[in-house]
C-alpha positions as CSV (number, residue, x, y, z in Angstrom):
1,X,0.0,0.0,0.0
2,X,2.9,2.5,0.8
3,X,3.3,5.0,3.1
4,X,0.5,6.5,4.8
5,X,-0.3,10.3,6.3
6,X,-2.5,11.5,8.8
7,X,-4.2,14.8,7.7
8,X,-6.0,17.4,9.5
9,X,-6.7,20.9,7.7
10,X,-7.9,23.5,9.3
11,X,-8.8,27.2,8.3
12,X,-8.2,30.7,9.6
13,X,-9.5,34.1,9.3
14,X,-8.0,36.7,11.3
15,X,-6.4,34.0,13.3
16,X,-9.9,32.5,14.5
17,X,-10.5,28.9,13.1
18,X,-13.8,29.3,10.6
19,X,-17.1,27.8,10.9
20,X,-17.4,26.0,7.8
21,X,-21.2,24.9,8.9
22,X,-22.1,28.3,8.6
23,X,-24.1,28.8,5.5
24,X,-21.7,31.7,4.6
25,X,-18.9,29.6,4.0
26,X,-20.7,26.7,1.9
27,X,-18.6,27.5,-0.9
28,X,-15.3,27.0,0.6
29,X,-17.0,23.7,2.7
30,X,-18.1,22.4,-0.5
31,X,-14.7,22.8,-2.1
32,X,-12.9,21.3,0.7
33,X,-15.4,18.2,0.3
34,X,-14.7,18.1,-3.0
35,X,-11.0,17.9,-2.6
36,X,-11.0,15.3,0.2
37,X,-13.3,12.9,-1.3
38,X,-10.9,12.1,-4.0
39,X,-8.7,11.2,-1.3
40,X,-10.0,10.4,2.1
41,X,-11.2,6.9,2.8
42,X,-14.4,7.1,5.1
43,X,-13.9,7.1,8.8
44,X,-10.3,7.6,8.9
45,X,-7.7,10.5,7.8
46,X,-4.9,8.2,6.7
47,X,-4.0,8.4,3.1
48,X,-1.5,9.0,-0.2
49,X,-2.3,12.8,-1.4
50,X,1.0,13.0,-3.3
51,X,-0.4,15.9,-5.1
52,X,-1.7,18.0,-1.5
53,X,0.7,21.0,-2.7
54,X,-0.5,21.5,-5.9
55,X,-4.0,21.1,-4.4
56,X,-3.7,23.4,-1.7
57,X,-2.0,26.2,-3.5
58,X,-5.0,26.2,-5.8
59,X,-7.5,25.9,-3.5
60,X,-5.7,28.7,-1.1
61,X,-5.4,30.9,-4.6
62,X,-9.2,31.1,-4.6
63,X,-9.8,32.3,-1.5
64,X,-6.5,34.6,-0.9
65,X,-7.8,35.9,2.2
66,X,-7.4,32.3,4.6
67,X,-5.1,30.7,5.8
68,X,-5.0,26.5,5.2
69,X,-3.2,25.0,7.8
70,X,-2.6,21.4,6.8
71,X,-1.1,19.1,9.8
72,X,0.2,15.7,8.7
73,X,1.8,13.1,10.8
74,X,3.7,10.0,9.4
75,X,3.9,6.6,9.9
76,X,7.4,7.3,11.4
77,X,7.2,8.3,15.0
78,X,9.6,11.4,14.3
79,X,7.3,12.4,10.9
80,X,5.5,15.4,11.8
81,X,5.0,18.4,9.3
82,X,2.7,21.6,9.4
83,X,2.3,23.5,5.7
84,X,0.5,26.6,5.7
85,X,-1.0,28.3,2.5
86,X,-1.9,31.7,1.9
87,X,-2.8,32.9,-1.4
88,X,-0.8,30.2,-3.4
89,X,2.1,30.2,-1.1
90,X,3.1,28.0,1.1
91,X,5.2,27.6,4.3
92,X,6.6,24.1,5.4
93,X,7.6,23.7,9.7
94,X,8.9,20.3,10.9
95,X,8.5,19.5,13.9
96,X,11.1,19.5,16.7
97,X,10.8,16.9,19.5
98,X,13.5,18.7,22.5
99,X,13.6,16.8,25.8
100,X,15.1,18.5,28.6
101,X,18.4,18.2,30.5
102,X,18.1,15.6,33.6
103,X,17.3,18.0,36.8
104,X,16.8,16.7,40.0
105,X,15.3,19.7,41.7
106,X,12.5,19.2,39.8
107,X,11.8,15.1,40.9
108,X,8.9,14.8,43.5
């Protein structure tokens, strides 16, 4: 089967997560549907979406004024990636696992 992803996409205006149940935004909710239904098994969020870049930047092109974040997490335990899209740009953050120095003041 390959490797799998876990997605989650989520979208922001002015920094606040949108409603996309509110009959204002059925546009962008129906084009979001559209795009994960090629892709998306039912009932889980694993999947190939080798083309999610192309994808997004199109779909974050026609409506310049939110912001797609797009989590994905990896079958690797160290496979964690966050792309943000903004009017067919795109930002890429790995994740950074940093565990502390051993400190015994702080055992209890």
């Amino acid at each position: 089967m390959g490797y799998v992803t876990d997605y989650t996409i989520s979208v922001l205006f002015g920094g606040d997560k949108l409603n996309l149940d509110s009959p204002y935004n059925q546009p962008l909710s129906m084009d979001l549907h559209k795009l994960c239904s090629k892709y998306f098994v039912l009932g889980t969020n694993l999947i190939q979406w080798r083309s999610r870049q192309p994808d997004m930047r199109d779909l974050s092109t026609k409506y310049p004024h939110l912001l797609f974040v797009l989590d994905m997490r990896g079958e690797a335990a160290d496979d964690w990636v966050r792309e943000y899209y903004q009017d067919g740009r795109m930002q890429v953050e790995k994740a950074e696992v940093i565990i502390g120095d051993f400190d015994p003041s702080l055992l209890k």
